[in-house]
C-alpha positions in Angstrom: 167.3 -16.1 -2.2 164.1 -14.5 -1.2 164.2 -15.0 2.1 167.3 -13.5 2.3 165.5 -10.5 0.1 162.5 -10.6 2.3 164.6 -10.8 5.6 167.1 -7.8 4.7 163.7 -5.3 3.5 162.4 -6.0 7.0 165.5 -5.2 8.6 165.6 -1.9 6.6 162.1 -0.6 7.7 163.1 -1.1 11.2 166.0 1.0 11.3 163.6 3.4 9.6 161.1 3.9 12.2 164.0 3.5 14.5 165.8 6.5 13.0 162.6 8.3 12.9 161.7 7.4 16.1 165.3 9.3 17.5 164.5 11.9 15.3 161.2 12.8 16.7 163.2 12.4 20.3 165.4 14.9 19.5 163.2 17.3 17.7 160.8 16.7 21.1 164.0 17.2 22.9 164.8 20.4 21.7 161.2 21.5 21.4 161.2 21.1 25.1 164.5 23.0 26.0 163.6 25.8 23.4 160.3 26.1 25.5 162.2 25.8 29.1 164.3 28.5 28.0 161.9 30.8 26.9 159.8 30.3 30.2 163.1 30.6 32.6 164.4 33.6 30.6 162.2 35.3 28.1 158.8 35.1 30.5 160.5 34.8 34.0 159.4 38.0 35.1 155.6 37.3 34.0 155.1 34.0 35.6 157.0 35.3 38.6 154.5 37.9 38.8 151.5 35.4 38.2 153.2 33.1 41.0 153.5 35.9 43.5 150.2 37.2 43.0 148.7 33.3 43.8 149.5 34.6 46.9 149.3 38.4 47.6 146.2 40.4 46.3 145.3 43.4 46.5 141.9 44.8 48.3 139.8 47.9 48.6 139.9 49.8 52.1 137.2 52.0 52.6 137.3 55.6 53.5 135.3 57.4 56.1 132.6 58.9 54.9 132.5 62.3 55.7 129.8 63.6 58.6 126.9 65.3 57.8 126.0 68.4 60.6 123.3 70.3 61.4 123.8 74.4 60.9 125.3 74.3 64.3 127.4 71.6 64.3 125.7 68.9 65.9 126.2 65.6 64.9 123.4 64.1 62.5 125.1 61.2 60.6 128.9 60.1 61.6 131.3 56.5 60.6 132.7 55.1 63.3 135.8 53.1 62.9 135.3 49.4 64.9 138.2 47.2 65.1 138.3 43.1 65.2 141.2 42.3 67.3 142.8 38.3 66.5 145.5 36.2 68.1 147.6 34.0 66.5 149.1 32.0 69.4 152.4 30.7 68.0 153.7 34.1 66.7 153.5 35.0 70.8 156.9 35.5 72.6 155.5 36.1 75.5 152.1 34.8 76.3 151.7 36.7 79.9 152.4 40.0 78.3 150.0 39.5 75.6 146.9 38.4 78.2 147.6 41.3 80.3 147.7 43.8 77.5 144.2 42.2 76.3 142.7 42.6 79.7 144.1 46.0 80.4 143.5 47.6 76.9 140.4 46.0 75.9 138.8 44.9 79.3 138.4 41.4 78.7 138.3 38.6 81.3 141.3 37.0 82.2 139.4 34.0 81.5 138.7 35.1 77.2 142.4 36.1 77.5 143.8 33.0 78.6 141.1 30.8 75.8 142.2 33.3 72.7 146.0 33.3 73.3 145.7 29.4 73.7 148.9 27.7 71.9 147.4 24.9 70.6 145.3 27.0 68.4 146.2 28.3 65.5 144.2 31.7 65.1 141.5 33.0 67.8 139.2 36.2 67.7 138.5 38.4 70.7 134.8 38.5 71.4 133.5 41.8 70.3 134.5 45.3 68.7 136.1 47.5 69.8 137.0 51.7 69.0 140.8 53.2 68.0 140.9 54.0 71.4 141.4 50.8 72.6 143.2 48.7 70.5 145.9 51.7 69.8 148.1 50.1 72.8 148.2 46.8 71.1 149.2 47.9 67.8 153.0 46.0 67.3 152.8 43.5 69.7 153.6 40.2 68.1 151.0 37.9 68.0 147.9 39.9 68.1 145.8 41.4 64.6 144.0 44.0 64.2 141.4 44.6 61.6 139.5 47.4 60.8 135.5 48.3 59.2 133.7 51.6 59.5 130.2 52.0 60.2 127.7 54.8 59.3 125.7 55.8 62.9 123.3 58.2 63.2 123.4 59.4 67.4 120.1 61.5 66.8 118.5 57.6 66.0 115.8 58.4 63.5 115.6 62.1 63.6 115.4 63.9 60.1 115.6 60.0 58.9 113.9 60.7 55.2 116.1 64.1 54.8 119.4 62.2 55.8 118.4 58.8 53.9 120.9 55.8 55.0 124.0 53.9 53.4 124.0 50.5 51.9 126.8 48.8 50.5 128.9 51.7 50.9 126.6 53.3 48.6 124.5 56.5 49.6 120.6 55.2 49.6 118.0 58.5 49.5 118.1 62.2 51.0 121.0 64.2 51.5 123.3 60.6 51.7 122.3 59.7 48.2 122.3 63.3 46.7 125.6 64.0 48.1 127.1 60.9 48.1 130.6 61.9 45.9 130.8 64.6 48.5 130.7 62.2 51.1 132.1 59.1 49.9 136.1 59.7 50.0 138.5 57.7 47.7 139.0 54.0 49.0 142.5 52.8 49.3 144.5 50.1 48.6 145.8 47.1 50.8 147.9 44.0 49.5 147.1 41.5 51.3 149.4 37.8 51.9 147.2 34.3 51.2 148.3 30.6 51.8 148.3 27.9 49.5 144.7 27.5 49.9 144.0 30.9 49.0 143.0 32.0 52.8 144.3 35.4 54.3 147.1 35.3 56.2 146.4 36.9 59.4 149.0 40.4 60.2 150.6 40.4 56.3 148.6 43.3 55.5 150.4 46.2 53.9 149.0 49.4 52.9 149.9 50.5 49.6 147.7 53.8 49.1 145.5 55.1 52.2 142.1 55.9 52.0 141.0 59.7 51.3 138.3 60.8 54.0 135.0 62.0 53.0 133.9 66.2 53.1 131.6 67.3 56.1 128.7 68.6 55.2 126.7 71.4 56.9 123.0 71.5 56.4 120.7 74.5 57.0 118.6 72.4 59.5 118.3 72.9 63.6 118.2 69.7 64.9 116.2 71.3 67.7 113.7 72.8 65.3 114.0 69.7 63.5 112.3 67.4 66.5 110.2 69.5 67.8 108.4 69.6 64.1 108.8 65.5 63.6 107.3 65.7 67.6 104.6 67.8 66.6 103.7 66.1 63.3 103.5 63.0 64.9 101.4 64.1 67.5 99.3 65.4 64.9 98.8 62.3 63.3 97.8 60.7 66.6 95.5 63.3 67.8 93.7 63.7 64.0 93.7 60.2 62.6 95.3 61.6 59.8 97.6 59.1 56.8 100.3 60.9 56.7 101.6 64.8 56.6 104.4 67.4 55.8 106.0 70.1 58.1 108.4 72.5 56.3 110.1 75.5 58.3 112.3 78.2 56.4 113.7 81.1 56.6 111.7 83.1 54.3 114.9 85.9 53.9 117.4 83.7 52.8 115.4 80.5 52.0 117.4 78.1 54.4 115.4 74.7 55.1 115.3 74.5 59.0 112.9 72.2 59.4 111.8 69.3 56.8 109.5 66.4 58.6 107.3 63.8 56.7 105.7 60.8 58.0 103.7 59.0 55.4 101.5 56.0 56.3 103.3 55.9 59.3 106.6 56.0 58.2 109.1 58.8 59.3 111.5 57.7 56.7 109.6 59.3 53.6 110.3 62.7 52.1 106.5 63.4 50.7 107.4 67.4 51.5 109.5 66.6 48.5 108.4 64.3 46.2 104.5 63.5 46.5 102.4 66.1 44.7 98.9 67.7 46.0 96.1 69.9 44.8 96.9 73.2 47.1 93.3 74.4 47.3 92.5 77.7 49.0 96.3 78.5 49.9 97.0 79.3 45.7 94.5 82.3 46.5 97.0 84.7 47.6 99.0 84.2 44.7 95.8 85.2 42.8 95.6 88.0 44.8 98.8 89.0 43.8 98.4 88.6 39.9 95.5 91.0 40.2 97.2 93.8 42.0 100.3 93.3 40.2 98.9 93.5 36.7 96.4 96.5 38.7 93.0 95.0 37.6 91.7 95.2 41.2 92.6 96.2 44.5 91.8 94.8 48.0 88.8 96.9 48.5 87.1 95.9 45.3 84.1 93.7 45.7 82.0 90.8 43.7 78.7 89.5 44.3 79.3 86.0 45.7 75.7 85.3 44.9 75.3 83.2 48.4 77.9 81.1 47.9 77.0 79.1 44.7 78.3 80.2 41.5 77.4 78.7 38.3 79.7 78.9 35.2 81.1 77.5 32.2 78.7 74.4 33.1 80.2 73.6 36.8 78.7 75.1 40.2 81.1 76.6 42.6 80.4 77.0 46.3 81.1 78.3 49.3 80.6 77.2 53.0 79.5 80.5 54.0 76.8 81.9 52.2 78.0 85.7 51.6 76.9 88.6 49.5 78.8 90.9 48.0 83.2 90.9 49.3 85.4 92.8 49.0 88.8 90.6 48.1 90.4 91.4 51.6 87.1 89.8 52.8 87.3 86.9 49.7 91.2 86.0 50.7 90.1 86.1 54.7 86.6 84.2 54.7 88.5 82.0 51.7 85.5 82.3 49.3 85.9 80.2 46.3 83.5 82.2 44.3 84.6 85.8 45.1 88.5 84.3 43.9 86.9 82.8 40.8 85.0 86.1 40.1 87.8 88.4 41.1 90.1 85.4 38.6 88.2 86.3 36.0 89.3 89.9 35.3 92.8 87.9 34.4 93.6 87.0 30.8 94.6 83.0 30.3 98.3 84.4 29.6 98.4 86.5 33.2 97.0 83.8 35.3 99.2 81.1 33.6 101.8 83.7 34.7 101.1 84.7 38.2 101.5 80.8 39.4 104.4 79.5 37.5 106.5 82.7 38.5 106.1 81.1 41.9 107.9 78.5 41.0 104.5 75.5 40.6 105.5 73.3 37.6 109.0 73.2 38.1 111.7 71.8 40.8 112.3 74.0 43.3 116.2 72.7 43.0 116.4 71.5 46.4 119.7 69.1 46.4 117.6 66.1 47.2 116.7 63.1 45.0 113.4 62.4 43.5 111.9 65.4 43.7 108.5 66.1 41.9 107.6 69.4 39.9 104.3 69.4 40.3 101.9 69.9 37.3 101.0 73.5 36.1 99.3 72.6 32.1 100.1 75.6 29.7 97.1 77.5 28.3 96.7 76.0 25.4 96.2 72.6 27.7 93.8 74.6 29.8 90.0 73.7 29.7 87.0 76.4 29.6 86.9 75.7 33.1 90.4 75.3 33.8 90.7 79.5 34.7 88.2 78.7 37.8 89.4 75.7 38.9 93.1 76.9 39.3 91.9 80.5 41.0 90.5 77.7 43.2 93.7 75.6 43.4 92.3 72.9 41.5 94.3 71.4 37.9 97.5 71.7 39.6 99.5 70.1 42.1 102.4 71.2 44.4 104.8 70.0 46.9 105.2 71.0 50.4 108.6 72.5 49.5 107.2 74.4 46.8 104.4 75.8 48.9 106.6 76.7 51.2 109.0 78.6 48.8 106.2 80.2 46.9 104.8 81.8 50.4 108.4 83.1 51.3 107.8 85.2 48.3 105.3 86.8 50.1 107.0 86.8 53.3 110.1 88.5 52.4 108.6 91.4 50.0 108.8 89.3 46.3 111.7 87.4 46.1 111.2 83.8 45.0 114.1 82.0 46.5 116.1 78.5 46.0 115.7 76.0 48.6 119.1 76.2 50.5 119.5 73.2 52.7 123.5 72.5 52.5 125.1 75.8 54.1 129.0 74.7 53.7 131.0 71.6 52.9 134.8 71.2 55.1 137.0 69.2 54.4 138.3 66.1 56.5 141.1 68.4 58.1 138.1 70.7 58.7 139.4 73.8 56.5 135.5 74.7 54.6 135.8 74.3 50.6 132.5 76.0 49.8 129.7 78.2 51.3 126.4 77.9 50.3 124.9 81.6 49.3 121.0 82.6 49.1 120.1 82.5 45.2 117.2 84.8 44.2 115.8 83.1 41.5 113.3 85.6 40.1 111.4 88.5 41.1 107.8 88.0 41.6 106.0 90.8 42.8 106.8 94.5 43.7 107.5 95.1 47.5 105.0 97.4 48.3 102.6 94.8 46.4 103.0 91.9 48.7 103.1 94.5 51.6 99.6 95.1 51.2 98.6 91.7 50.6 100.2 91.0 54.9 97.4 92.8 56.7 95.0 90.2 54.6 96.6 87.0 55.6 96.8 88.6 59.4 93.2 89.0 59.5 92.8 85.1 58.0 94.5 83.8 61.5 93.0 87.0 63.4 89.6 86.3 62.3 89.6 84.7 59.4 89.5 80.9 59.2 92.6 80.0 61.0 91.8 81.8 64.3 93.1 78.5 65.7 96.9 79.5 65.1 96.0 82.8 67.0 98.9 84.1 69.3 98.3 86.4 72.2 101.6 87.9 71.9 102.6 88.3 68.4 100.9 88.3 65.3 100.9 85.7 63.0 99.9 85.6 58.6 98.3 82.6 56.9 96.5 80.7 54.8 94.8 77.7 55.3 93.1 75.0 52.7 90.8 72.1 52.7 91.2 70.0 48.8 89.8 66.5 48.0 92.3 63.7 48.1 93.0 61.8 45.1 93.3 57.8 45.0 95.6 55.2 43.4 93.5 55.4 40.5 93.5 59.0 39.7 90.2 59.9 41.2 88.9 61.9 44.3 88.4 59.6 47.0 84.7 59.9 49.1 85.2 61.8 52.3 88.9 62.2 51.8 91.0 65.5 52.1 94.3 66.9 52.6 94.3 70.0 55.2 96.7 72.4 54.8 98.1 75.8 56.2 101.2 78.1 55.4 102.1 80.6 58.2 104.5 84.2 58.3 106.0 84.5 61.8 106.0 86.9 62.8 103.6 88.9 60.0 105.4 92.3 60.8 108.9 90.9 60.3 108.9 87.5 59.0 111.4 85.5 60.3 109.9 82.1 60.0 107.5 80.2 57.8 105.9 77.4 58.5 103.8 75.5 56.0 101.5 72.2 57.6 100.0 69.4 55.0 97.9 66.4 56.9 97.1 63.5 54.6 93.3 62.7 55.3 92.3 63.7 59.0 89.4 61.9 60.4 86.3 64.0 61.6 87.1 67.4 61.6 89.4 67.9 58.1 89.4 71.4 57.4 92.9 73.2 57.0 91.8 75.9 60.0 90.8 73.1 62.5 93.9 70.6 61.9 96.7 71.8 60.3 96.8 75.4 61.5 96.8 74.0 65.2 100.1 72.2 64.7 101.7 75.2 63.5 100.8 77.1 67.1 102.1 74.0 68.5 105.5 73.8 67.0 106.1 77.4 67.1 105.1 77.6 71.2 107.4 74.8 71.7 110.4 76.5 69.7 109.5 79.5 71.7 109.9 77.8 74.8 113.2 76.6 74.2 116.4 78.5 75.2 118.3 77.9 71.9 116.0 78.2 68.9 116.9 79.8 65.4 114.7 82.9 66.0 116.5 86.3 66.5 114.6 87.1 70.0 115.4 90.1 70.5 113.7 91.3 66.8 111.0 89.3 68.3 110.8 91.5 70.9 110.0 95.0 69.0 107.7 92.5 67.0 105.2 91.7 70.2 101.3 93.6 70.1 101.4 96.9 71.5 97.5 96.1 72.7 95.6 93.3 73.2 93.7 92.4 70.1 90.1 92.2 70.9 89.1 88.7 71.3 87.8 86.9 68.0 84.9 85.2 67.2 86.2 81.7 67.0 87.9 81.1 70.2 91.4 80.1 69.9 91.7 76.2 70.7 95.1 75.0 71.8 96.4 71.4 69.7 94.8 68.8 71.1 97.0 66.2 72.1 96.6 63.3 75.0 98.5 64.5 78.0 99.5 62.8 80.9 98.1 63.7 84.4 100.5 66.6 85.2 102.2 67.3 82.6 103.7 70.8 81.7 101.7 72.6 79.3 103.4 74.4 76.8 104.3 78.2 77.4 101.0 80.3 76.6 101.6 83.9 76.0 100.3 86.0 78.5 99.4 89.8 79.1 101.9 92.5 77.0 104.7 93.3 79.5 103.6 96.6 80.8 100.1 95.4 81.6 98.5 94.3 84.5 99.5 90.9 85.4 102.4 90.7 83.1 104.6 87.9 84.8 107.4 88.9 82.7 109.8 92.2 82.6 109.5 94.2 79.4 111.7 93.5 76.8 111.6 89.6 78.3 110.4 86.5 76.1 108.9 83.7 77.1 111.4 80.7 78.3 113.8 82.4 80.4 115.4 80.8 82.2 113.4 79.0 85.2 113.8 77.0 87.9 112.5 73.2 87.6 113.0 69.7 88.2 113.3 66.8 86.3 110.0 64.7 85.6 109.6 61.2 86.7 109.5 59.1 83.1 110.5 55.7 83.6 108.4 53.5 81.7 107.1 56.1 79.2 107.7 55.5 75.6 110.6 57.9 74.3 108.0 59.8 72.2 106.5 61.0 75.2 109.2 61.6 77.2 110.9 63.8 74.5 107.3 65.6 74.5 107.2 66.3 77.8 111.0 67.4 78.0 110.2 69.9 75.0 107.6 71.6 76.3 109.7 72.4 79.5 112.2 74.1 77.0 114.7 71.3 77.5 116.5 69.9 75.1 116.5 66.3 74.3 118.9 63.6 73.4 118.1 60.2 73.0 119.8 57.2 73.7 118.4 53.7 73.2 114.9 52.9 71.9 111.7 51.8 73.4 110.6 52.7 76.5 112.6 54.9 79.2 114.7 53.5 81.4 116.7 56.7 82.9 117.0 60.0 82.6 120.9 62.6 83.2 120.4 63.6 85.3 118.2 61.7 87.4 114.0 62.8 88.1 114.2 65.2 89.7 117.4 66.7 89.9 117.0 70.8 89.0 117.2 72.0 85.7 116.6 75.5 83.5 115.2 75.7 80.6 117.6 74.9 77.9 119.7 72.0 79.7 120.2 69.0 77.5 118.7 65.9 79.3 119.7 62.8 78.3 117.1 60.2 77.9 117.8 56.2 78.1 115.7 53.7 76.1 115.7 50.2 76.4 113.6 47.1 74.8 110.5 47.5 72.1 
């Protein structure tokens, strides 16, 4: 009996688990169609869409970015679209058609067209890349791919390098690139884009779904022209003076356009130091001292101080002079550049007027210039000042500058008292070319009455007539300046032994400004001072521009503004920039006797660089730097092509030419 209990208990628990077993079947069972339904019906469309897009994605497309041109349209920065041009052999019909097309359109070897449209390959690339041009005539034809990718070129190679900065990534990187890089950029588009079960592209399923928007044109204020001839000249500079590094900055004084904006710094053209590095501006702040006196009428240009011999001692400090003078007048202080006779004539300022006169010139602040980095400069407020602080700064001393803000600051002076804004972008067009904004002149303040800064011309005319930049002395015209000579400062802080910066801002011409030019060499070797380095380049570049056909100077204004007489001849003897020429070379144009005169070459009313009959030089082998010297000071104007040394010239040596022509210069190698 209890086996048969036993035996009957066992056979219970096993149709128990049994029964539970089926149960958890079907409850498995159902769990499983409950779940297959809901995927096939209530989330079809999402894992459809997560299926589809395992293979189809979607990816950026680049726009052009828009060009950037000088103010007369030439071509500074520019993309280029470059096509990659693929064969996928078995979607060829017809295999003749498609090597004949490759040869014809892209001018390929028969050979590379028979090895890419090879059938027992799956995909082949044609060797190189290639422009719009050339692959439009394949577009359609089955079997072969095209593939597109822009590129930013610059056809003027490194000219106005540090002003135009350069793309990376897509990304504007420095100058007018990275300040104006929305302008530029465009809106990328959209293409979706076919993949394999391995995740790889499928070559030709490319559909656009949203085209890229071009990038805006920009036009800058700068003459290409202008713009190497000053980089020319600078560098020569360099060269010729031993000097680090320096700044060239040419405006138009009226409007403020930038024409010209060179820096080389430690031997690189690709900084912007006229922008962003900072010096003390020694003797050239003496004008604008000048001008707080007469403005605020505590003295005129015919008072005089005692310069005591050219040492000065106040407030615990000894100031000097080179010269050792008596009693000046300030015309005489401004044109011998006397450091005591400015600290003396300072003196008759209060803390609150002199504070004023220079930071209404725009030192301390950004001059607003639409370029990145830029430094203000340091100009402390009174309160920060020292009891020696009123002398040093009548000195240029306890504040620093820029190049740009020199330059600015002068153009006050220049064009009657306006102080204006750095204009360097002059209009911005769209890709269609219709223009979407004009750039306008912006007075920022008035600094000075007219008939104040008027007065102050005939002083910086006698500083280049006589003065201490007789080396910037024209024959023809007459120039204003300033020049300066200020310690250089180290890494540390502190004033380096035997170092300098030379300096020198210039009105062309003084009568009716149309240009001005201010010069800043970083530590010349030997001969440092402002007059003897940096005043020389100014002559330079300006003879050069003058020379050329097409220039931004209004010649025929020039014209009325050429001496009447002959100046008589000044002490200092005007020294041309010394630069190393090459057994016959042409010289740069020198001006000659007044047209009316005896010997006058020239028909009055004429200017130099008309038009004149002469050949091409022989410059194969020469390094492009001197070739495009050479060329320049013929009046010709320059492209280059290549890099390194020359290997041809269009046309050919020489071939006749006028001043003006465009010569095209070939560089190949290192």
């Amino acid at each position: 009996m209890r086996r048969g209990r036993g035996g009957q208990g066992a056979a219970r628990r096993i149709r128990i688990r049994r029964r539970l077993l089926l149960v958890g079947w079907v409850v498995l069972a159902g769990v499983m169609v409950v779940r297959s339904a809901e995927v096939q019906i209530v989330e079809r469309t999402a894992w459809a869409r997560d299926a589809e897009g395992q293979h189809r994605t979607t990816r950026a497309v680049p726009a052009p970015r828009g060009r950037i041109l000088d103010r007369n349209g030439g071509e500074l920065a520019v993309s280029h679209w470059r096509a990659t041009v693929g064969v996928a052999p078995n979607e060829i019909r017809d295999r003749a058609a498609v090597e004949a097309s490759l040869v014809g359109e892209l001018g390929v070897r028969a050979q590379t067209a028979e090895r890419v449209s090879d059938p027992t390959r799956e995909w082949n690339v044609v060797p190189g890349r290639y422009s719009m041009t050339q692959v439009a005539g394949l577009r359609g034809i089955s079997g072969i791919h095209i593939e597109g990718e822009l590129k930013r070129l610059y056809p003027r190679e490194a000219l106005a390098w540090g002003l135009l900065g350069v793309v990376q990534d897509g990304i504007g990187a420095g100058g007018i690139e990275q300040a104006m890089d929305t302008v530029l950029a465009g809106r990328a588009g959209r293409d979706l884009v076919a993949r394999d079960n391995r995740g790889r592209q499928i070559p030709g399923q490319v559909v656009t779904v949203e085209p890229p928007q071009p990038g805006r044109d920009i036009i800058l204020t700068i003459d290409q022209d202008l713009q190497a001839i000053a980089e020319e000249m600078l560098a020569a500079a360099l060269d010729s003076t031993g000097a680090r590094g320096g700044d060239i900055v040419v405006t138009d004084p009226m409007t403020g356009e930038v024409l010209a904006l060179a820096s080389i710094d430690d031997g690189s053209a690709g900084a912007l130091s006229a922008v962003n590095t900072t010096f003390e501006p020694g003797s050239t702040i003496k004008p604008f001292i000048a001008l707080g006196l007469l403005r605020n009428g505590l003295a005129s240009l015919s008072d005089s101080v005692d310069t005591e011999g050219g040492r000065w001692e106040v407030n615990g400090r000894v100031i000097t002079d080179i010269q050792r003078g008596g009693w000046m007048t300030l015309r005489d202080v401004i044109r011998q550049s006397s450091n005591v006779g400015i600290a003396k004539f300072a003196g008759r300022l209060s803390v609150g007027q002199q504070y004023t006169a220079l930071r209404d010139f725009g030192f301390g602040t950004p001059t607003g210039v639409p370029l990145p980095a830029e430094a203000a400069g340091v100009l402390r407020r009174p309160e920060q000042w020292s009891i020696q602080s009123p002398q040093s700064l009548a000195i240029g001393y306890e504040l620093s500058v820029t190049s740009l803000q020199m330059a600015m600051a002068l153009g006050a002076i220049a064009n009657g008292g306006l102080l204006m804004e750095p204009r360097l972008i002059r209009e911005i067009r769209d890709a269609d070319g219709s223009p979407l904004r004009f750039g306008q002149p912006r007075m920022i303040r008035r600094v000075a009455p007219e008939s104040v800064t008027r007065s102050l011309t005939p002083v910086l005319v006698d500083v280049v007539e006589s003065g201490t930049a007789t080396r910037a002395r024209m024959a023809s015209f007459q120039m204003a300046g300033k020049t300066a000579t200020t310690r250089a400062t180290g890494a540390d802080g502190r004033y380096e032994e035997g170092a300098y910066y030379a300096s020198f801002g210039a009105i062309f011409p003084a009568d009716d400004p149309q240009l001005l030019f201010f010069v800043r060499l970083d530590r010349p070797d030997g001969e440092y001072y402002g007059g003897a380095t940096a005043a020389p380049v100014t002559l330079a570049t300006l003879e050069t521009l003058l020379s050329a056909r097409q220039s931004p100077i209004d010649r025929r204004a020039l014209a009325l503004a050429q001496r009447e007489t002959f100046a008589p001849p000044s002490a200092t003897p005007v020294v041309r920039f010394a630069v190393a020429t090459d057994p016959g070379e042409p010289q740069p144009w020198v001006p000659g006797p007044n047209p009316g005169e005896a010997g006058a070459p020239e028909a009055a009313g004429t200017l130099p660089g008309a038009a004149l009959a002469m050949s091409v030089p022989d410059l194969e082998g020469a390094s492009l730097r001197v070739a495009l010297r050479r060329l320049h000071k013929m009046g010709l104007r320059v492209r280059l092509e290549g890099s390194g040394r020359v290997t041809e010239t269009v046309p050919a040596e020489g071939m006749p030419v006028v001043a003006g022509d465009t010569i095209v210069v070939v560089g190949r190698g290192r």
